[in-house]
Backbone of each chain as ProteinMPNN parsed JSONL, in Angstrom:
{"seq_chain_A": "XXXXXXXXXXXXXXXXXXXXXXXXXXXXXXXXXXXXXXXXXXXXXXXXXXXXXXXXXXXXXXXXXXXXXXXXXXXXXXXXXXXXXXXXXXXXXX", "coords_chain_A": {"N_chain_A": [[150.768, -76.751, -18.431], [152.13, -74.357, -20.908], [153.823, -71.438, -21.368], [153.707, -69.002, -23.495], [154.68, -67.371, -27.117], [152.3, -65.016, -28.999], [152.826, -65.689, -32.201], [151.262, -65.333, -34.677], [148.349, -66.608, -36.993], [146.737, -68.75, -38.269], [144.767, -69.774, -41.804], [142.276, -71.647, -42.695], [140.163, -73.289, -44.579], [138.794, -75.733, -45.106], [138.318, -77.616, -42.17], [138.377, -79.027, -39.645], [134.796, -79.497, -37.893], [134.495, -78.799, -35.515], [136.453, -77.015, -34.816], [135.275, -74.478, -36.223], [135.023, -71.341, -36.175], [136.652, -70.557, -34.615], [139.841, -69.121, -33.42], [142.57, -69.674, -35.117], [145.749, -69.822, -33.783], [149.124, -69.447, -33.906], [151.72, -70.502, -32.137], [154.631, -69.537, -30.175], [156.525, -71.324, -28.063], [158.262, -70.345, -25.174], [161.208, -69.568, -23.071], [161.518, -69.43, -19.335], [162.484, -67.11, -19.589], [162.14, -65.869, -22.275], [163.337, -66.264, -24.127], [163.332, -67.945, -27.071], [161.376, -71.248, -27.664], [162.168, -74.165, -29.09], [159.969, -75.101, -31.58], [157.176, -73.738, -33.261], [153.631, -73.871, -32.224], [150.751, -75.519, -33.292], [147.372, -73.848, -31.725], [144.258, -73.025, -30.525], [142.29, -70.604, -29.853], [140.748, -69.13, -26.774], [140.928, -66.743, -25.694], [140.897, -64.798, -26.754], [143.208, -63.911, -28.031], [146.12, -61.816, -29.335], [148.462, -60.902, -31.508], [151.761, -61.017, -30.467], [151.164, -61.317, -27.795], [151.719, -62.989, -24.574], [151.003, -65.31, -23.935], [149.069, -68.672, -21.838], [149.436, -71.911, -22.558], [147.307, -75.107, -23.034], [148.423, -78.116, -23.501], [147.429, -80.441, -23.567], [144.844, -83.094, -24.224], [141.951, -83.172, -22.99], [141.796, -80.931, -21.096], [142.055, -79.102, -22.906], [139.996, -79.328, -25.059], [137.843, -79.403, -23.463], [138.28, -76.501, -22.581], [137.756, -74.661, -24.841], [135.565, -75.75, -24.716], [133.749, -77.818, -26.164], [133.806, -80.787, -26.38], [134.776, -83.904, -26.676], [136.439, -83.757, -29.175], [138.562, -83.498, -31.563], [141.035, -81.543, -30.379], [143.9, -80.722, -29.106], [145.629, -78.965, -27.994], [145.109, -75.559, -26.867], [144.898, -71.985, -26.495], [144.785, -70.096, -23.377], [145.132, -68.577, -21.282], [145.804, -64.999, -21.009], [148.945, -63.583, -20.066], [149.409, -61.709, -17.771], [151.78, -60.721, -15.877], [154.959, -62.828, -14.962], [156.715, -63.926, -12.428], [159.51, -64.803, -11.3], [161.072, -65.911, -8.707], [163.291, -67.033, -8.646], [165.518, -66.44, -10.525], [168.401, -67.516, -11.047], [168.853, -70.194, -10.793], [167.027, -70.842, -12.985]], "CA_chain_A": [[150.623, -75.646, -19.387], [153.01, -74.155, -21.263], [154.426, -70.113, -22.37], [154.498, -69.236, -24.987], [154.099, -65.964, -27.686], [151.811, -65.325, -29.939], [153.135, -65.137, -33.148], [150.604, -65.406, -35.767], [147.21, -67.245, -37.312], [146.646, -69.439, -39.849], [143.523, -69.783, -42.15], [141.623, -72.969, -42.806], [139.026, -73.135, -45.032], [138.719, -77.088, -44.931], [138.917, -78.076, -40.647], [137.172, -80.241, -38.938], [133.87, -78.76, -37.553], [134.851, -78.495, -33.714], [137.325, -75.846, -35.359], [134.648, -73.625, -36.688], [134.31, -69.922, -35.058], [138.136, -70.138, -33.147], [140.901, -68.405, -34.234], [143.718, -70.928, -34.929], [147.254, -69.496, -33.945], [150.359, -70.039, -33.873], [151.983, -70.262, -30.086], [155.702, -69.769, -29.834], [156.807, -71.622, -27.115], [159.084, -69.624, -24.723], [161.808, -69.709, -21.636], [160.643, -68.131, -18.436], [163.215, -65.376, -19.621], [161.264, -65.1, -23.062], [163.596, -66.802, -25.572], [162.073, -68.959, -28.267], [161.991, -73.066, -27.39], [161.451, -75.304, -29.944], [159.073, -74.638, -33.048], [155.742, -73.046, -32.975], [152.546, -74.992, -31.961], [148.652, -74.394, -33.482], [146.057, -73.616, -31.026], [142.781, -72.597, -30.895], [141.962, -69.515, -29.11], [139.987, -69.491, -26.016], [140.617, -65.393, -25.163], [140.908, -63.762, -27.804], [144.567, -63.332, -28.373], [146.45, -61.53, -30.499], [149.84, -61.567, -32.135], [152.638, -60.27, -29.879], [150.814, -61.389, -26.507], [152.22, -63.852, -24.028], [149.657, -66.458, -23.595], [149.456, -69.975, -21.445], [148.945, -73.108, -23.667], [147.53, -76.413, -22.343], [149.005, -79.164, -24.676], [146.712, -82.212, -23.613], [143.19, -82.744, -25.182], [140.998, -83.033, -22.355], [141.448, -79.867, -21.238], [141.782, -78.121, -24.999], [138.736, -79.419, -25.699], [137.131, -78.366, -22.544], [138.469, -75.104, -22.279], [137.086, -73.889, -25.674], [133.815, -75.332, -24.897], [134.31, -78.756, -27.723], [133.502, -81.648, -25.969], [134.678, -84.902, -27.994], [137.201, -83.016, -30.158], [140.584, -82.9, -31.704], [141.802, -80.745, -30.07], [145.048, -80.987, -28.566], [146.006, -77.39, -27.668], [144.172, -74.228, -26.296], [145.127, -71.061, -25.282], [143.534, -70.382, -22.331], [145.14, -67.328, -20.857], [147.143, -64.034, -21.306], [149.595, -63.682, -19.45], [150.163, -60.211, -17.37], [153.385, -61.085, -15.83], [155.757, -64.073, -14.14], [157.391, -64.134, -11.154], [160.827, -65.567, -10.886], [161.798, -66.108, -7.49], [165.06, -67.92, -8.404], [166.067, -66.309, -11.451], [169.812, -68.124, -11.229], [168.226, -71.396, -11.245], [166.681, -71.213, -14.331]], "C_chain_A": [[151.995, -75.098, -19.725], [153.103, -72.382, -21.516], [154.672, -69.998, -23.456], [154.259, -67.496, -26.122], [152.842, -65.978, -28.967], [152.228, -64.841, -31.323], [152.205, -64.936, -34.719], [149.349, -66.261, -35.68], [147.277, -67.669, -38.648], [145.231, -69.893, -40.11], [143.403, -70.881, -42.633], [140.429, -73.256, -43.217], [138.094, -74.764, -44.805], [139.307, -77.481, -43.565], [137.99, -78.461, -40.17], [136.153, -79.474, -38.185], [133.956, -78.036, -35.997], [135.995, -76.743, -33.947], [137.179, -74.153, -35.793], [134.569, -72.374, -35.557], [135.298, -69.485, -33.951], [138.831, -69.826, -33.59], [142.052, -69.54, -33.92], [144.987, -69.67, -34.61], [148.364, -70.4, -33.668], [151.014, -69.598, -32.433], [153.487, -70.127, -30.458], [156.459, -69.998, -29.098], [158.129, -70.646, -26.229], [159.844, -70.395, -23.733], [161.429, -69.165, -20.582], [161.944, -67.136, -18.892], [163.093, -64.694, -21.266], [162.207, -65.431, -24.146], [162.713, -67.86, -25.901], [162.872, -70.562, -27.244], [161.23, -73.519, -28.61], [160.408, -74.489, -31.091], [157.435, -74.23, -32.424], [154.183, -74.09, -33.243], [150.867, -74.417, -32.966], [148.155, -75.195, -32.13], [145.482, -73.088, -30.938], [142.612, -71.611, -29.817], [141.081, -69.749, -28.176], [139.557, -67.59, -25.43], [140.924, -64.543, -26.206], [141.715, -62.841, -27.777], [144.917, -62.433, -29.434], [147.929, -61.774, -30.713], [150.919, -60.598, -30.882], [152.026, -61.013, -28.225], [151.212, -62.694, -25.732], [151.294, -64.438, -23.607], [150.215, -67.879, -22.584], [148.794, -70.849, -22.52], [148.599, -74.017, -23.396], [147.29, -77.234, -23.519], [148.379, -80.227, -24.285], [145.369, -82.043, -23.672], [141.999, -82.469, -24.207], [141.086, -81.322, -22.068], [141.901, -78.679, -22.628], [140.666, -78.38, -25.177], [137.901, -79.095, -24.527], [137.271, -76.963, -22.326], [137.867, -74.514, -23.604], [135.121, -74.485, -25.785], [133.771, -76.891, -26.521], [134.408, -80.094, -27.083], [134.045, -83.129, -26.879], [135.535, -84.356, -29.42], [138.579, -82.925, -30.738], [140.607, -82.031, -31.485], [142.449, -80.671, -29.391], [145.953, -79.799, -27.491], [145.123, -76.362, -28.021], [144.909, -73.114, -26.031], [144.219, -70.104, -24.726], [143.606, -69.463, -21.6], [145.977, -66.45, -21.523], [147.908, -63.747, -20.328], [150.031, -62.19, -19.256], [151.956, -60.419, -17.028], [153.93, -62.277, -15.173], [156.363, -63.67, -13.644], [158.183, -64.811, -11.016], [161.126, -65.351, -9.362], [163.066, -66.273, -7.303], [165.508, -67.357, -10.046], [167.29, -67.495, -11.876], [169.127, -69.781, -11.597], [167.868, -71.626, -12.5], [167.791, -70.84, -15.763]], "O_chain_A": [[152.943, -75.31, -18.969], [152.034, -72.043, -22.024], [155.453, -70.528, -24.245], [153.607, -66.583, -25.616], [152.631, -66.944, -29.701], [152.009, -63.667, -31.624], [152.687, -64.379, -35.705], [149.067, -66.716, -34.572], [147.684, -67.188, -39.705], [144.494, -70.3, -39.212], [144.434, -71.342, -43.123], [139.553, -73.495, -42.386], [136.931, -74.824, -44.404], [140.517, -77.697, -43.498], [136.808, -78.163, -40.348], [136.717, -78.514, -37.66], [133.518, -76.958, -35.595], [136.07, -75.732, -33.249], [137.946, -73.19, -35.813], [134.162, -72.457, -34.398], [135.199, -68.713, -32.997], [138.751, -70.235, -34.748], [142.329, -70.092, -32.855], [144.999, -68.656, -35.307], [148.476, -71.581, -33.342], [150.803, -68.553, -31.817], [153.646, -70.897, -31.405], [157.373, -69.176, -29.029], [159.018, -70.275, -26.996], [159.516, -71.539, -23.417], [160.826, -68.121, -20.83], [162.16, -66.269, -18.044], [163.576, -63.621, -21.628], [161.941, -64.882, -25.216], [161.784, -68.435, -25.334], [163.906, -70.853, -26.643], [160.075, -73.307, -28.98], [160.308, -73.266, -31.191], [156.864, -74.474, -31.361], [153.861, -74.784, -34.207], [150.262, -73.359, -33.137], [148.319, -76.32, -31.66], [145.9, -71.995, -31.319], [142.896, -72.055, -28.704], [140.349, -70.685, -28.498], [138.485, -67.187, -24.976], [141.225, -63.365, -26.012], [141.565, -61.628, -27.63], [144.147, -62.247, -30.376], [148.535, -62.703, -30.179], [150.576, -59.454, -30.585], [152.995, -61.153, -27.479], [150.968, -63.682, -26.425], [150.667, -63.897, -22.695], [151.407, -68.176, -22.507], [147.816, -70.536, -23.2], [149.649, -74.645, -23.263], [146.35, -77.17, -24.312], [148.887, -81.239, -24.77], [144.769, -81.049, -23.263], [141.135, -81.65, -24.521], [140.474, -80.541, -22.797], [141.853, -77.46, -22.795], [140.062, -77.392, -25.594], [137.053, -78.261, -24.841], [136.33, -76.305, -21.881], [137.268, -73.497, -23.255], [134.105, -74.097, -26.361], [133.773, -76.6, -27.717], [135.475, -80.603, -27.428], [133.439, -83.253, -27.944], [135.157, -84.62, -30.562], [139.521, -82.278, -30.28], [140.184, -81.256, -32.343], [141.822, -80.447, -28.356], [146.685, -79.968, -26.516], [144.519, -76.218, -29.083], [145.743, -73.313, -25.147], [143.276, -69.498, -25.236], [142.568, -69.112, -21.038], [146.754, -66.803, -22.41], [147.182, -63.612, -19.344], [150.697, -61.524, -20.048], [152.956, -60.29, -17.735], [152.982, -62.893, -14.685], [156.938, -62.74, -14.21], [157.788, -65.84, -10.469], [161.489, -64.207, -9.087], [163.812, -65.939, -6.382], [165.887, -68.298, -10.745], [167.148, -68.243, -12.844], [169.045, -70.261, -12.728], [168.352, -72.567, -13.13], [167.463, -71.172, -16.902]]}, "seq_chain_B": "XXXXXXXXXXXXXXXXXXXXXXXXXXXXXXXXXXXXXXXXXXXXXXXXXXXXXXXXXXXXXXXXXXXXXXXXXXXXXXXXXXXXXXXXXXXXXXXXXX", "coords_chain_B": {"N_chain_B": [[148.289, -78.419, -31.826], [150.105, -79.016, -34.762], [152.02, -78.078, -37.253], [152.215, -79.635, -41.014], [153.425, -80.658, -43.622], [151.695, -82.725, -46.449], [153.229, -85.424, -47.658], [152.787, -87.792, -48.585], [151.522, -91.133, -49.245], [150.208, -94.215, -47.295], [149.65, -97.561, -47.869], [147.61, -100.544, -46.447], [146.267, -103.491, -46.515], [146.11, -105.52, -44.739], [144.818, -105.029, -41.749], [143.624, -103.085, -38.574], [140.131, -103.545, -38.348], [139.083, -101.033, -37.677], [140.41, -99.168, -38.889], [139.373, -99.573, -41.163], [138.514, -97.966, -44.728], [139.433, -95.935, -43.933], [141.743, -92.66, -45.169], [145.025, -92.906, -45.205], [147.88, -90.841, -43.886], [151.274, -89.792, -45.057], [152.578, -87.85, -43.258], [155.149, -84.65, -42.942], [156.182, -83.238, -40.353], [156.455, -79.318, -40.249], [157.921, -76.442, -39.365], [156.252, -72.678, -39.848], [157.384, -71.459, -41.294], [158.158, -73.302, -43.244], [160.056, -74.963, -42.889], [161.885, -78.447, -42.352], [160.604, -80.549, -40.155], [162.332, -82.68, -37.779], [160.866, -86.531, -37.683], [158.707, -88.077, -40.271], [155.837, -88.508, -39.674], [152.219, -90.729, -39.766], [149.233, -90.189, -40.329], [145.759, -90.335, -39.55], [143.354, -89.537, -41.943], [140.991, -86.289, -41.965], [139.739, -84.629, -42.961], [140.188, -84.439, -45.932], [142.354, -84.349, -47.136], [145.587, -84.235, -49.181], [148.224, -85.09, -50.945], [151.049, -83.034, -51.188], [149.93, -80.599, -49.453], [149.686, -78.478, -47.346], [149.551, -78.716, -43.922], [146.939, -79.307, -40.981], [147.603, -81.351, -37.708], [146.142, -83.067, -35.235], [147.07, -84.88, -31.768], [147.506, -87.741, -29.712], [144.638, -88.916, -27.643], [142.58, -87.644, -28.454], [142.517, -87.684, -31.8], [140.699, -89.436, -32.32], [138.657, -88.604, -32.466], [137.04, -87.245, -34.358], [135.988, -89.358, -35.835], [133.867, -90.843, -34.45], [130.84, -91.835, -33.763], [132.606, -94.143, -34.5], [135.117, -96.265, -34.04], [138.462, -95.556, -34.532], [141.403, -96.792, -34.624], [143.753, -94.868, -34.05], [146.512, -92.57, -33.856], [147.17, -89.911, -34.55], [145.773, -87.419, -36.215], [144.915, -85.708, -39.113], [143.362, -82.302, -39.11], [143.035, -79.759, -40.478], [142.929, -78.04, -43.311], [145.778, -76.175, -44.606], [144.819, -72.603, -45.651], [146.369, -70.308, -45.685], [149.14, -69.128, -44.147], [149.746, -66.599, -41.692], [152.542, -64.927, -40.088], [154.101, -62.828, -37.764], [156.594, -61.344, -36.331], [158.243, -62.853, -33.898], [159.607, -65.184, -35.496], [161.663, -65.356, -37.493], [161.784, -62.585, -37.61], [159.517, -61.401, -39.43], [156.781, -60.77, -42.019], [154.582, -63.561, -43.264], [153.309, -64.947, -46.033], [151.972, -67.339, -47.265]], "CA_chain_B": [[148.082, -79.198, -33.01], [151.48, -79.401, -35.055], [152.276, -77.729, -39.059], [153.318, -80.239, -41.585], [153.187, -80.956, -45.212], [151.333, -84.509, -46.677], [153.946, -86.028, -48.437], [152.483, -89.405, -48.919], [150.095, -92.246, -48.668], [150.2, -95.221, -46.913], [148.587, -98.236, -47.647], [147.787, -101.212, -46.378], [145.555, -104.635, -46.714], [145.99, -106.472, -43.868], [144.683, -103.389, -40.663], [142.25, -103.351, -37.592], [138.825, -103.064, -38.929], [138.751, -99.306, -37.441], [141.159, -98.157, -40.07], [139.255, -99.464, -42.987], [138.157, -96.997, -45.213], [140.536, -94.396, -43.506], [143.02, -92.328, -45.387], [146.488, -92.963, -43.963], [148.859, -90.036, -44.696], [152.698, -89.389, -44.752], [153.158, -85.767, -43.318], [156.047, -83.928, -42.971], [155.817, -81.536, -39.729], [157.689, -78.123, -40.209], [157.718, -74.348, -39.614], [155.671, -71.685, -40.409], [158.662, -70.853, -42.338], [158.398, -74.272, -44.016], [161.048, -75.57, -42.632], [161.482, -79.63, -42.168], [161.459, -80.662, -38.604], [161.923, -84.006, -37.305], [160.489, -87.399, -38.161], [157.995, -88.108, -40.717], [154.571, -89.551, -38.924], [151.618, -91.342, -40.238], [148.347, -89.593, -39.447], [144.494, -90.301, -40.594], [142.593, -88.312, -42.426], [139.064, -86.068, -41.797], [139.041, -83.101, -43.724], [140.178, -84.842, -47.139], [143.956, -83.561, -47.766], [146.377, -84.595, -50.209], [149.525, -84.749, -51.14], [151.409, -81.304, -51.316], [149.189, -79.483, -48.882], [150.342, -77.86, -45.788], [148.118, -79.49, -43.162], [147.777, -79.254, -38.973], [147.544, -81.796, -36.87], [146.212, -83.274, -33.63], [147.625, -86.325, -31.769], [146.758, -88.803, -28.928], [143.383, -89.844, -28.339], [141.655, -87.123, -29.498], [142.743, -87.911, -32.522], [140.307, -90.508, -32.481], [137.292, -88.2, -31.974], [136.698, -87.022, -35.484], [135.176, -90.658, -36.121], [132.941, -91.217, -33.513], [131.028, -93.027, -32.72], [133.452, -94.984, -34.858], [136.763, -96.256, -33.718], [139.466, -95.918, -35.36], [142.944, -96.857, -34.135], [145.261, -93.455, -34.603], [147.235, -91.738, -32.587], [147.701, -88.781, -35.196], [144.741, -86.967, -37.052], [144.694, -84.336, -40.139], [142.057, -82.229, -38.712], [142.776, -78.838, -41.168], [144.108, -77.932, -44.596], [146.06, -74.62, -44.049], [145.509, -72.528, -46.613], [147.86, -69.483, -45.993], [149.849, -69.008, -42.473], [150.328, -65.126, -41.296], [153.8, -64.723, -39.151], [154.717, -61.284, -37.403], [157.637, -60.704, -34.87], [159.946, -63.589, -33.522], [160.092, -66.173, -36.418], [162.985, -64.783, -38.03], [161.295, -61.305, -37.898], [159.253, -61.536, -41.109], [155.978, -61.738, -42.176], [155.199, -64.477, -44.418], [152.516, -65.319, -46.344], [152.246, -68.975, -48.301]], "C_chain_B": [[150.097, -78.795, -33.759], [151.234, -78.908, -37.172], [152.641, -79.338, -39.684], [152.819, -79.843, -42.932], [152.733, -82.248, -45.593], [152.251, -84.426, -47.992], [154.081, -87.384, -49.279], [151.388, -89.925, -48.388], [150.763, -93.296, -47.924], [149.097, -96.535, -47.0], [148.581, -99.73, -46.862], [146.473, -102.462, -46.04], [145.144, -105.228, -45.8], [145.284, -105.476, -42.735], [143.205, -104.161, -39.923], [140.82, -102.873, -38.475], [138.688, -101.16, -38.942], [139.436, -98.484, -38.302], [140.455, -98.243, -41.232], [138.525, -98.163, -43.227], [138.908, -95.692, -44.853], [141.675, -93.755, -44.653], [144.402, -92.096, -44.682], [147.494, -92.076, -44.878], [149.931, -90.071, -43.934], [152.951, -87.813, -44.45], [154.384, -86.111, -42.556], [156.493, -83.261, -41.92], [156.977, -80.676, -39.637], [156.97, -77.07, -39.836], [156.974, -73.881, -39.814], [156.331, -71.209, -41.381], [158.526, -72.093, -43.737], [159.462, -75.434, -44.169], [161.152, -77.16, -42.097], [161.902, -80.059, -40.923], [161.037, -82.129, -38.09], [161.234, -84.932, -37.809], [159.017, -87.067, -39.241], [156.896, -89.017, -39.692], [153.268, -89.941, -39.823], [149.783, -90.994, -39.866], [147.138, -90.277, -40.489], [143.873, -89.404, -40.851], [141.53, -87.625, -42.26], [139.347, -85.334, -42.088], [139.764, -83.405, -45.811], [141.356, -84.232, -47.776], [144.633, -84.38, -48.675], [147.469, -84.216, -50.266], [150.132, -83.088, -51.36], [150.947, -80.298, -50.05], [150.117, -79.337, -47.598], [148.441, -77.742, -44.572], [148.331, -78.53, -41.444], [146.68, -80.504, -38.276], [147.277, -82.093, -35.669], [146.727, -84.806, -33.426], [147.117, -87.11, -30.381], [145.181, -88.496, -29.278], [142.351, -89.063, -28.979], [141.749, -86.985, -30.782], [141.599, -88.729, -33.028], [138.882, -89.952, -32.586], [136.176, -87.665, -33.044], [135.606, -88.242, -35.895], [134.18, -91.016, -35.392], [131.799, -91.461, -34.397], [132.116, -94.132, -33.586], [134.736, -95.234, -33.951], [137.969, -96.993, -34.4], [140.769, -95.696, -34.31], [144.212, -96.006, -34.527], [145.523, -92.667, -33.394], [147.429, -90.225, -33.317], [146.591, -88.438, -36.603], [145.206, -85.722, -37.909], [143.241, -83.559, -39.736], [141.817, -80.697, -39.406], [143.588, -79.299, -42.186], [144.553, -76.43, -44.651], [146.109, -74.137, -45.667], [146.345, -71.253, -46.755], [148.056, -69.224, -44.122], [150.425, -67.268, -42.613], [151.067, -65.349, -39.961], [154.244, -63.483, -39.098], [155.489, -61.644, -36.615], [158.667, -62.343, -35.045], [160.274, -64.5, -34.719], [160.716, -65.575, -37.505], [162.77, -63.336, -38.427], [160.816, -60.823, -38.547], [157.749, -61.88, -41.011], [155.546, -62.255, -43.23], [153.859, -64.769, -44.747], [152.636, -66.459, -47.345], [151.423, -69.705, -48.121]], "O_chain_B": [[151.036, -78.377, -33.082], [150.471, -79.392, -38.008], [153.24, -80.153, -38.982], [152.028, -78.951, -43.241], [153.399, -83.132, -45.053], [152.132, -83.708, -48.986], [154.869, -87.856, -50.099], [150.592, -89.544, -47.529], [151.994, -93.252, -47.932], [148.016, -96.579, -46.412], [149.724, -100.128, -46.637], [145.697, -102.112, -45.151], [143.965, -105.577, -45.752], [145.205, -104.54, -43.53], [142.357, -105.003, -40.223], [140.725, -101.844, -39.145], [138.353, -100.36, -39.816], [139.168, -97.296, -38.484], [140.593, -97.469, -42.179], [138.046, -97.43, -42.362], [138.898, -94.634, -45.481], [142.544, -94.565, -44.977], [144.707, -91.275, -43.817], [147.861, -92.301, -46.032], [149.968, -90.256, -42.717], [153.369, -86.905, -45.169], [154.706, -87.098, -41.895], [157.366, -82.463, -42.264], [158.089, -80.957, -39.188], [155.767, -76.825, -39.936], [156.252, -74.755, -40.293], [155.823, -70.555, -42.291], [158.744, -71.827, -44.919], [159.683, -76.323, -44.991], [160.338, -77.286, -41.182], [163.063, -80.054, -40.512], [159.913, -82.623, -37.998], [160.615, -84.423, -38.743], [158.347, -86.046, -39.085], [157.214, -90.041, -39.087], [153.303, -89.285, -40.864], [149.223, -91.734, -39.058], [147.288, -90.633, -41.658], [143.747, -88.428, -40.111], [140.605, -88.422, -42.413], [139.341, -84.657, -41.059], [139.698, -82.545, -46.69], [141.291, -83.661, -48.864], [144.033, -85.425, -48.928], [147.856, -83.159, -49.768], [149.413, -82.147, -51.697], [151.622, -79.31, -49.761], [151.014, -80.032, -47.121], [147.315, -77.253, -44.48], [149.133, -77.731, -40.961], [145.451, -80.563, -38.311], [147.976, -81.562, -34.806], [146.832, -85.682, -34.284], [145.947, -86.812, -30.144], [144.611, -88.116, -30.302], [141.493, -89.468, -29.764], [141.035, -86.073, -31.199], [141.488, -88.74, -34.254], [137.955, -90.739, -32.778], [134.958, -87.604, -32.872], [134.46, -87.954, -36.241], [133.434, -91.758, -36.032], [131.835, -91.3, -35.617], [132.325, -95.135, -32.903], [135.229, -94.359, -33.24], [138.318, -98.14, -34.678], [141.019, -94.789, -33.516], [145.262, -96.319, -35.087], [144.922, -92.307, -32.382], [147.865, -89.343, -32.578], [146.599, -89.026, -37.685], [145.834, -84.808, -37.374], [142.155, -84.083, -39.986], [140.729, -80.174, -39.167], [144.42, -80.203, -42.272], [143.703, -75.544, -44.735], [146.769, -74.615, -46.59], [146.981, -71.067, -47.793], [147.228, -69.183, -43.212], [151.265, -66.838, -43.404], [150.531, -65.802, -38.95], [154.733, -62.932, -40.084], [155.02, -62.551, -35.928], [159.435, -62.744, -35.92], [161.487, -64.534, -34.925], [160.03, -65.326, -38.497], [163.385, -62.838, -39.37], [161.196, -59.67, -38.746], [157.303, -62.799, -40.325], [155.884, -61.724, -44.287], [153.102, -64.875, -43.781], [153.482, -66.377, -48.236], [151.429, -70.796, -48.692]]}, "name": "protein", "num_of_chains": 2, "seq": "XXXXXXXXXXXXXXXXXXXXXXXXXXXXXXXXXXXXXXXXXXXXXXXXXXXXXXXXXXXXXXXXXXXXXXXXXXXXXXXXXXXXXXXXXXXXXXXXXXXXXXXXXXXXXXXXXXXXXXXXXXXXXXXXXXXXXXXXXXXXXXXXXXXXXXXXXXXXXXXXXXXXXXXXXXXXXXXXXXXXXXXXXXXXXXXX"}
């Protein structure tokens, strides 16, 4: 799984049926110290995120498509929690 | 799943049975911003997109799941057609509608 923020949602009038009734967003992958990585992912809501909230993301299909409940589904990415806080142990390390 | 833009077709004659009848597209994937990022890839189609559009993407095998019971040989599915993207806070601090 991955960190990441939530920065937004995008609307989809035409999406494949497994799609129907989930809020698509947009994930913005993070560092554990909360800068941006890399470009922003879609996934399908599982808790009913919103924009600003630090979510986990799992990027491989089996569980995306199990975690929203989508059996047999493109779906590639979920997010699956919110994220209260992280725990660095080793700050320097990272 | 992954932004892009369909920029193209692909065709071709000779293909595993599981592609026929498939639409094979050229997207783009970028930004929310719109911005062009990294290689062009070759995805199939299930929700009926076209050139121009600003799509999203899934990839390995569930890619493949749209077809069922068919099988088709893709690693990279069109599985929306976006039609406007809302961005608040970190992506360059802006929000954007398009």
């Amino acid at each position: 799984m991955i960190i990441g923020r939530v920065i937004g949602d995008l609307v989809a009038t035409r999406k494949h049926s497994s799609h129907e009734g989930r809020k698509v967003l947009l994930v913005q992958p993070l560092t554990l110290e909360g800068q941006d990585r890399g470009d922003p992912l879609v996934a399908l809501d599982w808790v009913d995120a919103g924009v600003g909230d630090r979510v986990l993301v799992v990027s491989e299909g089996w569980s995306a498509m199990t975690s929203v409940e989508r059996p047999n589904s493109p779906i590639d990415m979920a997010v699956v929690a919110v994220v209260d806080t992280v725990d660095l142990a080793e700050a320097d390390a990272h | 799943m992954f932004l892009a833009r369909v920029i193209g077709r692909v065709w071709a004659t000779a293909q595993e049975p599981g592609l026929n009848g498939q639409k094979l597209l050229l997207l783009q994937p970028m930004t929310p911003g719109g911005e062009v990022r990294g290689r062009a890839v070759i995805a199939v189609d299930a929700v009926g997109a076209g050139s121009g559009e600003t799509v999203y993407w899934c990839r390995g095998r569930e890619s493949t799941f749209p077809f069922l019971p068919g099988e088709v040989p893709t690693d990279a599915t069109v599985v929306g057609i976006v039609d406007s993207i809302s961005v608040t806070g970190s992506v360059a601090g802006r929000t954007t509608r398009k």
